[in-house]
C-alpha positions, 0 to 999 in steps of 0.5 A: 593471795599468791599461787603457785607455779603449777596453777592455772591462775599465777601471779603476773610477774610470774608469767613475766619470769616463765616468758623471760626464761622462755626467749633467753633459753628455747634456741640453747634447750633445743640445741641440747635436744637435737644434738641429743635426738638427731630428730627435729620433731623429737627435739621440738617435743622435749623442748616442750616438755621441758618447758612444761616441768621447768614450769610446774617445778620452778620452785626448785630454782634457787638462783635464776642465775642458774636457769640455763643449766638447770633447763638444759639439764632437764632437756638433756634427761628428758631426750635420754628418755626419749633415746631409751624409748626408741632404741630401735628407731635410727638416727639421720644426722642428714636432717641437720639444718644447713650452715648459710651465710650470705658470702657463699656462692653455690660451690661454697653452699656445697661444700659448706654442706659436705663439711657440716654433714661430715661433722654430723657423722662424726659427732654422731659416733661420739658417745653419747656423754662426749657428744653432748660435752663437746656440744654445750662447750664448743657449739653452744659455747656454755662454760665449763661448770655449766657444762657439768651441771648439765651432764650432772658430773664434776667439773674435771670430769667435764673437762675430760669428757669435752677434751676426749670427745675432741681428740676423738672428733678430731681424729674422726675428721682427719680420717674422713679427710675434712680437717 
């Protein structure tokens, strides 16, 4: 007898695809979230969220090719929901995790830091579609259909939307003296 996904009790090759699907995807469904939320609990609490509903509606994955967009696309509407339940509650792009690499000194540390704060605020003032554009083609490096999956567009849509969240990114730090 084979169950359902959104049982108790799962075939175990399923849990073996849930598990897969899992690893190859949780650094990529956060990413989306935080870049989104500005929040780390926020963010942590729409990956779980979106885990939980890719998991009780796997059925809907036709191809597991397409996993990743279809994830992030539920990762991306689940922190839209959160983002229109707390309008009110402000964002602090400070809360970003610092760059570290092991070829920096103390000043390269520092500098690193200012460099990574500045590109937080001026992410920050992208729009929001822009925004997320800019970070699943250039940040997480995804391809451009998947880019358009996510944000549920078109793919010259998509195209438009990371090229006019660039120009306005690189307008953004060239004013604040960083690029």
């Amino acid at each position: 007898m084979t169950l359902q996904c959104g049982t108790l009790a799962a075939p175990r090759s399923l849990h073996l695809r849930i598990e897969e699907l899992f690893v190859a995807n949780i650094d990529a469904v956060y990413n989306v979230a935080y870049r989104v939320l500005w929040n780390k609990a926020d963010a942590e609490d729409v990956v779980q969220a979106t885990f939980v509903k890719g998991f009780t509606r796997l059925d809907q994955l036709d191809n597991g090719a397409k996993a990743r967009p279809w994830l992030l696309q539920i990762a991306y509407r689940e922190a839209i929901t959160v983002v229109r339940r707390r309008r009110d509650l402000p964002t602090d792009p400070t809360d970003m995790p610092e760059t570290q690499s092991h070829e920096l000194g103390p000043d390269g540390y520092a500098i690193a830091a200012s460099v990574a704060e500045q590109i937080a605020l001026a992410l920050e003032q992208l729009r929001e579609d822009e925004r997320l554009a800019v970070v699943l083609r250039d940040v997480e490096q995804r391809p451009m259909r998947e880019v358009a999956d996510v944000l549920g567009i078109g793919l010259s849509a998509a195209k438009m939307r990371v090229h006019r969240g660039r120009a306005v990114l690189r307008t953004l730090l060239i004013e604040a003296d960083v690029a």
